[in-house]
C-alpha positions in Angstrom: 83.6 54.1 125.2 86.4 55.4 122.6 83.5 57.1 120.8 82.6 59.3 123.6 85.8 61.0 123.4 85.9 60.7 119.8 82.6 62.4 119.5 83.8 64.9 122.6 87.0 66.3 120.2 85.0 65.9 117.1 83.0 68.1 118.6 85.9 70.6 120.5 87.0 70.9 116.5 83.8 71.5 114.7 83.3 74.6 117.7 86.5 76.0 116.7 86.1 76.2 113.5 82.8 77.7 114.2 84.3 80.7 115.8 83.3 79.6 119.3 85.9 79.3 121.2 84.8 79.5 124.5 82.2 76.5 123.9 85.3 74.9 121.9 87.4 75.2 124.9 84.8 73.6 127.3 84.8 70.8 124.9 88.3 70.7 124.5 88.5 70.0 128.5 85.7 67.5 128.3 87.4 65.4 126.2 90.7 65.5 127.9 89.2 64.5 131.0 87.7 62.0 129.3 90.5 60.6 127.5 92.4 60.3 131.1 89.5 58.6 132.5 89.0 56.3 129.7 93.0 55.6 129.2 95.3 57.3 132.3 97.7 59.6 131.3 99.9 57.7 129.2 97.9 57.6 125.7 97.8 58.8 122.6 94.4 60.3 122.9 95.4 62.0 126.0 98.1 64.0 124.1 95.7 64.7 120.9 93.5 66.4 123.5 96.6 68.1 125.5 97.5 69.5 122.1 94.5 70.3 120.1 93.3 72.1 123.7 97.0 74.0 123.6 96.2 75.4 120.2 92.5 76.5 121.4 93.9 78.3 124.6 96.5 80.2 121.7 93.9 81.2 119.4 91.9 82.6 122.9 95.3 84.5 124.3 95.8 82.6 126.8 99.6 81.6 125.8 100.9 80.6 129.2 97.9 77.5 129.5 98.8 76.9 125.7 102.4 76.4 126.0 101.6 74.0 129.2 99.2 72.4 127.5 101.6 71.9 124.5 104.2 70.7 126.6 102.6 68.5 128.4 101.8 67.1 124.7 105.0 66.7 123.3 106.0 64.4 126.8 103.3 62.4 126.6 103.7 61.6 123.0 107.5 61.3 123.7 106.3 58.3 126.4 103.9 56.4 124.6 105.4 57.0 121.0 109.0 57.3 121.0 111.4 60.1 120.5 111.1 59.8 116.6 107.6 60.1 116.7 105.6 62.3 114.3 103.4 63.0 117.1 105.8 64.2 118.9 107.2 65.8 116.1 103.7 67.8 116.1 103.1 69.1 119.6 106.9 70.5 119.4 106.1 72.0 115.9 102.5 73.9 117.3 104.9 75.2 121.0 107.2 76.2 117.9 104.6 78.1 116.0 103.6 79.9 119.5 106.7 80.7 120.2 107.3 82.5 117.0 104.1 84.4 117.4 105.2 85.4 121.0 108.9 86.6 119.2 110.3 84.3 121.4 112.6 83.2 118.5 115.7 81.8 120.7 113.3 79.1 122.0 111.6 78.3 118.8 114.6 77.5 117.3 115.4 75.1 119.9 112.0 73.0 119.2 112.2 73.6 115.3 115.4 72.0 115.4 114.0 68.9 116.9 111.0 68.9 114.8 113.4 68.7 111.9 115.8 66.0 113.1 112.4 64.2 113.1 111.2 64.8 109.7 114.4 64.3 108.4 114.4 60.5 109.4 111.0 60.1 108.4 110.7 62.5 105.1 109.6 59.5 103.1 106.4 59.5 105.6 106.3 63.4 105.5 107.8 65.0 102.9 105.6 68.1 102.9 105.8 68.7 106.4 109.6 68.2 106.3 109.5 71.4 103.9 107.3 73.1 106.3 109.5 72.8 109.1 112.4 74.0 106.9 110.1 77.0 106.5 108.9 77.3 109.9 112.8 77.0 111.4 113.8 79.9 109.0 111.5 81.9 110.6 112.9 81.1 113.7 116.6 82.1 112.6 115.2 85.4 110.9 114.0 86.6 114.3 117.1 86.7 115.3 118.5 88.1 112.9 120.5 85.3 111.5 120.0 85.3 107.9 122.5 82.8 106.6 120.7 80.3 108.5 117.7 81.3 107.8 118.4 81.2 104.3 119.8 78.0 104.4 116.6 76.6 105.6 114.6 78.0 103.2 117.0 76.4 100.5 116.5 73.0 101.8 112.6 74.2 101.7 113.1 75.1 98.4 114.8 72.4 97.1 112.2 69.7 99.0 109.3 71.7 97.5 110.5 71.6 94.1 111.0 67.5 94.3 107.8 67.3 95.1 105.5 69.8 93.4 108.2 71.6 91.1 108.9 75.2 90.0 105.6 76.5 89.0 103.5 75.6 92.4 102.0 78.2 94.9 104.2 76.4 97.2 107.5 76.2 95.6 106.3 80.7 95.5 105.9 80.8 99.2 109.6 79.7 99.9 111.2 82.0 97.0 108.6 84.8 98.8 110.6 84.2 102.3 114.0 84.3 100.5 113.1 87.7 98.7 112.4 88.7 102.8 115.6 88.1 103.7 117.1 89.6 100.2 115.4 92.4 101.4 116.5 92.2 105.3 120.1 92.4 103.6 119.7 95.6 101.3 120.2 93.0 98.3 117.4 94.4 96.7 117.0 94.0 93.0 117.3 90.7 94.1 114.4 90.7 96.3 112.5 92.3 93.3 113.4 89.4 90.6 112.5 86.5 92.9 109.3 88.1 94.4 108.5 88.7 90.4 109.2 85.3 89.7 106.3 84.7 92.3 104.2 87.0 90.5 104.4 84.6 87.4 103.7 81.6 89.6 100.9 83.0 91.1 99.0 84.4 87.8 99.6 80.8 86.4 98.1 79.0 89.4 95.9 80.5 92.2 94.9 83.7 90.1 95.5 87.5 90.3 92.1 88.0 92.4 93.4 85.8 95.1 94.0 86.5 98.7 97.5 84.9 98.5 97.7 87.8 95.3 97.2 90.0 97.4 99.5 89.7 100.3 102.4 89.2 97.6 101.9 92.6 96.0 102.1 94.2 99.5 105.5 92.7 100.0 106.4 93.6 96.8 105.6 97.2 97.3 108.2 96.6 100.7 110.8 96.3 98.4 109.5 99.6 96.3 109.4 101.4 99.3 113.2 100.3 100.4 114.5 101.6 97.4 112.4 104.7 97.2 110.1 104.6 94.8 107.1 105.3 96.8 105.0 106.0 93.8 105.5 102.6 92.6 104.6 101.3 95.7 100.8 102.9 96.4 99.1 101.8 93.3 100.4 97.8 94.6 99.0 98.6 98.1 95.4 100.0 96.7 95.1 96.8 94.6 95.9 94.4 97.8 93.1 96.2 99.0 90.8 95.6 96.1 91.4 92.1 96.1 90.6 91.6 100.0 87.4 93.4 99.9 86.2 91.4 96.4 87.7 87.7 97.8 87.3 88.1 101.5 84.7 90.0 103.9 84.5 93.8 103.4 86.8 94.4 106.8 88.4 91.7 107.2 92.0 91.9 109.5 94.0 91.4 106.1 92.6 94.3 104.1 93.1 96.4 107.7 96.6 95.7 107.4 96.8 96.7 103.5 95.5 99.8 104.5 97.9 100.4 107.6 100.6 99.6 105.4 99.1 102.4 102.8 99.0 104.7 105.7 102.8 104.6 106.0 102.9 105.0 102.3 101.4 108.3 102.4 103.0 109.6 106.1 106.3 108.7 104.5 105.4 111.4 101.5 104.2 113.5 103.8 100.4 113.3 103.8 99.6 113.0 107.3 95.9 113.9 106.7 95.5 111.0 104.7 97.6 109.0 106.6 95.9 109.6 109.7 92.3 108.6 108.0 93.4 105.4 106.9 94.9 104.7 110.5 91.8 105.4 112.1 90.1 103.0 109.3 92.2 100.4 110.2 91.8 100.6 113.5 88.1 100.7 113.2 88.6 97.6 111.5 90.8 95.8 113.8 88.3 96.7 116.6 85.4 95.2 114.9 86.9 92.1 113.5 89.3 91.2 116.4 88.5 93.2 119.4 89.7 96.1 121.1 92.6 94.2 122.6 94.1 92.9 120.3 97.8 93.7 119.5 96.9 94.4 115.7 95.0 97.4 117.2 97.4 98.3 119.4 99.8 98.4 116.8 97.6 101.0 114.4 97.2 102.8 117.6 101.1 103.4 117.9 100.9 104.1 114.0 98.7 107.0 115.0 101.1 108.2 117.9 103.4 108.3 116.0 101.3 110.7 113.3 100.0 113.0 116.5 104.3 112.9 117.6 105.2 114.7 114.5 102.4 116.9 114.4 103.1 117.9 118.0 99.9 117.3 119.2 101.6 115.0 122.0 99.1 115.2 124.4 96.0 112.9 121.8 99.9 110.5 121.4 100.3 110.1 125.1 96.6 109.0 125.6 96.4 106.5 122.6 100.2 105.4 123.2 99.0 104.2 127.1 96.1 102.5 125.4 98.3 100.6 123.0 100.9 99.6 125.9 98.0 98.3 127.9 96.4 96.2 125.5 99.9 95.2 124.2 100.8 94.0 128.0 97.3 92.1 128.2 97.4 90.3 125.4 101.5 89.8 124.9 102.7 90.0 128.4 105.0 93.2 130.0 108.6 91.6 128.2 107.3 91.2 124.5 109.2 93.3 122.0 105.9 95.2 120.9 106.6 96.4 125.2 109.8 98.0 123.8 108.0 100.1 120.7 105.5 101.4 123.1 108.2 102.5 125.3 110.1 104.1 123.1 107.1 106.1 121.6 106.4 107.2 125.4 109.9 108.3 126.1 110.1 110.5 122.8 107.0 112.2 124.0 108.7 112.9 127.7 111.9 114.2 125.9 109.6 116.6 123.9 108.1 117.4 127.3 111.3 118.1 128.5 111.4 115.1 130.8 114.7 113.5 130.1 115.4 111.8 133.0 111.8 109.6 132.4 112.4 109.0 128.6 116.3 107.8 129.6 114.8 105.3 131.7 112.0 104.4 129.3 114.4 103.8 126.5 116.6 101.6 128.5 114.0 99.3 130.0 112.9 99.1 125.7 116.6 97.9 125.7 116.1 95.4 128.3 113.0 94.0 126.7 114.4 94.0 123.2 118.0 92.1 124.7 116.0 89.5 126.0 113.7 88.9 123.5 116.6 89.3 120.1 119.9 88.5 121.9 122.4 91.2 122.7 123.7 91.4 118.8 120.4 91.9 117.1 119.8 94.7 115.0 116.6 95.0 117.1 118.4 96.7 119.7 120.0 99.3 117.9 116.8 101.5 117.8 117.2 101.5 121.6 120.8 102.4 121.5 120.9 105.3 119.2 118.0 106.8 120.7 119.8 106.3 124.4 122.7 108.0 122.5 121.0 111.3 121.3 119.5 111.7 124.6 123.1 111.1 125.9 124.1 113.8 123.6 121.2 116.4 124.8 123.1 116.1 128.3 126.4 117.1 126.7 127.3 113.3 128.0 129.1 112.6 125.0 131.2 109.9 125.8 128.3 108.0 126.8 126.4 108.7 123.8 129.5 107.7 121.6 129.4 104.4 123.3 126.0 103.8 122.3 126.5 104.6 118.6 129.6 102.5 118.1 127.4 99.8 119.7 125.0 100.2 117.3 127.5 100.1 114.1 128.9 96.7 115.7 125.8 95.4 115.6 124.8 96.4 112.3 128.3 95.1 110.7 128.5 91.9 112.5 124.5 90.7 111.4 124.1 92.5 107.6 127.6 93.2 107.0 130.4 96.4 106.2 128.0 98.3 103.5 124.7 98.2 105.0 122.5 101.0 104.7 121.7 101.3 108.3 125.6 101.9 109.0 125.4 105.2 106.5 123.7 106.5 108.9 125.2 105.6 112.2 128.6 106.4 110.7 126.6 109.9 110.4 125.4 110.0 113.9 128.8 109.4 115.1 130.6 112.2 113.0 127.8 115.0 113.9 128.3 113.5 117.3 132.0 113.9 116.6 131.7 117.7 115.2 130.0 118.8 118.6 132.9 117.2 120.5 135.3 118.5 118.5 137.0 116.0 117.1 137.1 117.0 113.8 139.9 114.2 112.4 137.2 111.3 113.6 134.0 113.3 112.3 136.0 113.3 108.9 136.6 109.5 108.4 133.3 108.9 109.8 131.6 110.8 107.1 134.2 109.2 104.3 132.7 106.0 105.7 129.1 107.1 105.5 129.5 108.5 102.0 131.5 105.1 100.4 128.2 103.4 101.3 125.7 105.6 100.1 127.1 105.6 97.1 127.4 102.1 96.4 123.7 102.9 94.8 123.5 106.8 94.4 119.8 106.3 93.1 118.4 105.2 96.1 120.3 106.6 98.7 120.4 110.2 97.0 119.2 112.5 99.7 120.8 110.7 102.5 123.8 111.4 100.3 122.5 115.4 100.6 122.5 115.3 103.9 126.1 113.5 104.5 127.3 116.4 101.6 126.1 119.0 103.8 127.7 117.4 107.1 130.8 117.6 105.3 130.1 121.0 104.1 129.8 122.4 107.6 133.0 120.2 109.3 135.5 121.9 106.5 133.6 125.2 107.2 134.4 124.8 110.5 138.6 123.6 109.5 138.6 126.7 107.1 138.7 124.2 104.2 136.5 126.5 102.1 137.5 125.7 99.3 135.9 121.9 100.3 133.1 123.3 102.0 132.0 125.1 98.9 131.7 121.9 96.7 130.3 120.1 99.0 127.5 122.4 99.8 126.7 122.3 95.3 127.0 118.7 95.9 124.2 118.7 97.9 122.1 121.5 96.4 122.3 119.9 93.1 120.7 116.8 94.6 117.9 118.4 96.3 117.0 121.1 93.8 118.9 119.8 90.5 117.0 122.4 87.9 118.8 125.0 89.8 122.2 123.7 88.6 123.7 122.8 85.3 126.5 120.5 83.9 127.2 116.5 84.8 126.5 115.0 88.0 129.6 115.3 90.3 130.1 111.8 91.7 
């Protein structure tokens, strides 16, 4: 009789893997029905099936009959196992992984943590999955936004990898990949660089320079170009991601869709919308044959290409591809995932443009609602939400309301990345033009002094925000009949955005 189920999730497996998941899921049931029938609910094959049916009804969408499924998993396996159980262990790992995927960071932490404990006491059994759930529980901490633990993790990852496979191993590259992330997550960039070209090495030794794996390193490598600036470093990385999926996987496949999305912002961020906007609707033509037209992935292009038609004012083609992305994204997410919040705040640009504060007030602030919930009220997630509340704020000549927002923001930023951030440049900015219009000159000054001692901590990269703070200053002395001040500060900036025009050394 044990073959019949046997044969039943044998079966629920092979269909999966096959691509058929409705049959798979039919399976899936059969053999959990017949596992109860065979054994009651307290059995081992009972929770295989729970589990191996929660990960079919993930891959299918349907997250809230995965994560019971899941659950009901991890109890069983807790009951017939033990609480130490790698079984256990598994089911808490997979409602882990879901989790994640659903952002809900918070609560994957909370299983990861378990998962650990567990492999912990049983590494000898599991060493490689011990390092996995290092890996896995960093991801967790990165969502929100707690890097030193995160990085921990991934040190213990690192460390475990490296006992078992050593320093040249794809695997030992995938950890120092996630600790470049988070290198990069904390402006520490040429670190980022060195370790993710460390991984370059590993990778030409071992798996190959035509390999998928290749491929999807040299896209995050050109995210670490593109933090620093240096765009035109960046594209040539992208086009040969590219290159690689269409020779190693199929021709439009999801993974070369996202190279090219990412290209797309490549060439919107240098100001070639045209070409922007034709990869974006490649993409999404991908995304639509590959994965369907709901899937977040193409509701996520579809925002991309709001986002183009936002700055191009043509806000009416934005407002009718920005309803079809929130739509998909609250099918296939649910109405309080953070991708809810993007859409939003997309929407409620487009009403300010339109004139319709009032709307785009209340749009932002439900983005804020869904992005506390989701990241925690300290997470740098949030402060998109804020600042955006705040130069709305400002537009209503509510200015004490808007400068609560913005020092929100710069608490945030400190308290998670620390005092010389790049992000606070630029809210220390905000405030002091925020300042200027209230008048308070004294506060607009120190902001600005703020602003500028960051920026300069690397005057390469940060040049023409440096302009901009030069010309802010510029104005405010204008304004205080510091001429005198005002003049230099207005060659500062000049000299940086149109340098042949000027002579002598660079005025630090």
């Amino acid at each position: 009789m044990a073959d019949s189920w046997e044969k039943l999730n044998q079966k629920a497996i092979e269909l999966m893997q096959q691509g058929d998941l409705g049959a798979a899921l039919d399976s899936g049931r059969n053999a959990l029905e017949k596992a109860r029938e065979l054994y009651g609910e307290k059995h081992h094959t009972v929770a295989v099936s729970l589990n191996n049916l929660g990960e079919l009804y993930q891959m299918s969408g349907d997250y809230d009959r995965a994560e019971q499924a899941l659950l009901q998993s991890a109890q069983v396996s807790k009951a017939v196992s033990g609480e130490d159980s790698l079984d256990l262990a598994d089911s808490l790992f997979n409602v882990a992984e879901m989790y994640i995927s659903q952002q809900r960071f918070f609560e994957a932490e909370s299983k990861m943590q378990r998962v650990v404990e567990i492999y912990e006491k049983r590494c000898a059994e599991v060493p490689e999955l011990l390092a996995s759930s290092y890996n896995t529980l960093a991801t967790a901490c990165l969502g929100q936004g707690n890097l030193e633990m995160a990085r921990k993790q991934l040190e213990k990852a690192l460390k475990s990898v490296e006992g078992m496979e050593g320093t040249v191993d794809p695997a030992y590259g995938s950890v120092l990949k996630s600790i470049a992330m988070i290198d990069r997550h904390q402006g520490k960039l040429e670190d980022a660089e060195a370790k993710l070209r460390r991984v370059l090495g590993i990778y030409e030794q071992t798996i190959g320079v035509e390999h998928p794996e290749f491929a999807a390193l040299l896209t995050q490598v050109s995210e670490v170009y593109l933090a620093q600036g240096l765009i035109a470093a960046a594209e040539p990385l992208l086009k040969q991601a590219i290159d690689i999926y269409r020779a190693t996987l199929e021709q439009d496949s999801p993974e070369t869709g996202a190279a090219i999305d990412r290209l797309a912002t490549v060439y919107g961020a240098t100001g070639k919308t045209e070409q922007a906007e034709s990869l974006l609707l490649e993409a999404a033509a991908i995304y639509s044959a590959t994965l369907g037209d709901d899937h977040p992935a193409l509701a996520e292009t579809q925002n991309s290409l709001a986002e183009i038609y936002i700055n191009t004012k043509r806000l009416d083609e934005a407002l009718v591809l920005l309803e079809k992305s929130l739509e998909t994204r609250e099918k296939s997410l649910g109405k309080n995932h953070p991708a809810i919040a993007q859409s939003l705040n997309n929407l409620a640009i487009i009403h300010e443009k339109k004139g319709d504060r009032s709307l785009a007030l209340k749009q932002h602030a439900k983005a804020l609602d869904i992005r506390k919930k989701a990241f925690g009220e300290d997470h740098p997630a949030i402060t998109q939400s804020l600042e955006n509340m705040a130069a709305i704020y400002r537009m209503q000549n509510k200015l004490e309301d808007a400068e609560a927002m913005l020092q929100q923001s710069l608490s945030i930023w400190k308290k998670a990345q620390g005092p010389d951030h790049p992000a606070l440049a630029q809210g220390y900015h905000n405030l002091a033009t925020l300042y200027i219009d209230g008048g308070k000159y004294e506060e607009a000054e120190k902001a600005l002094i703020s602003s500028r001692k960051i920026l300069e901590k690397d005057w390469q990269t940060n040049s023409m925000h440096l302009a901009t703070v030069f010309e802010t200053f510029s104005g405010l002395y204008q304004r205080l009949g510091r001429l005198g001040e005002s003049n230099e500060f207005a060659a500062r900036a000049l000299k940086i955005r149109k340098p042949e025009q000027m002579t002598g050394s660079r005025v630090h």
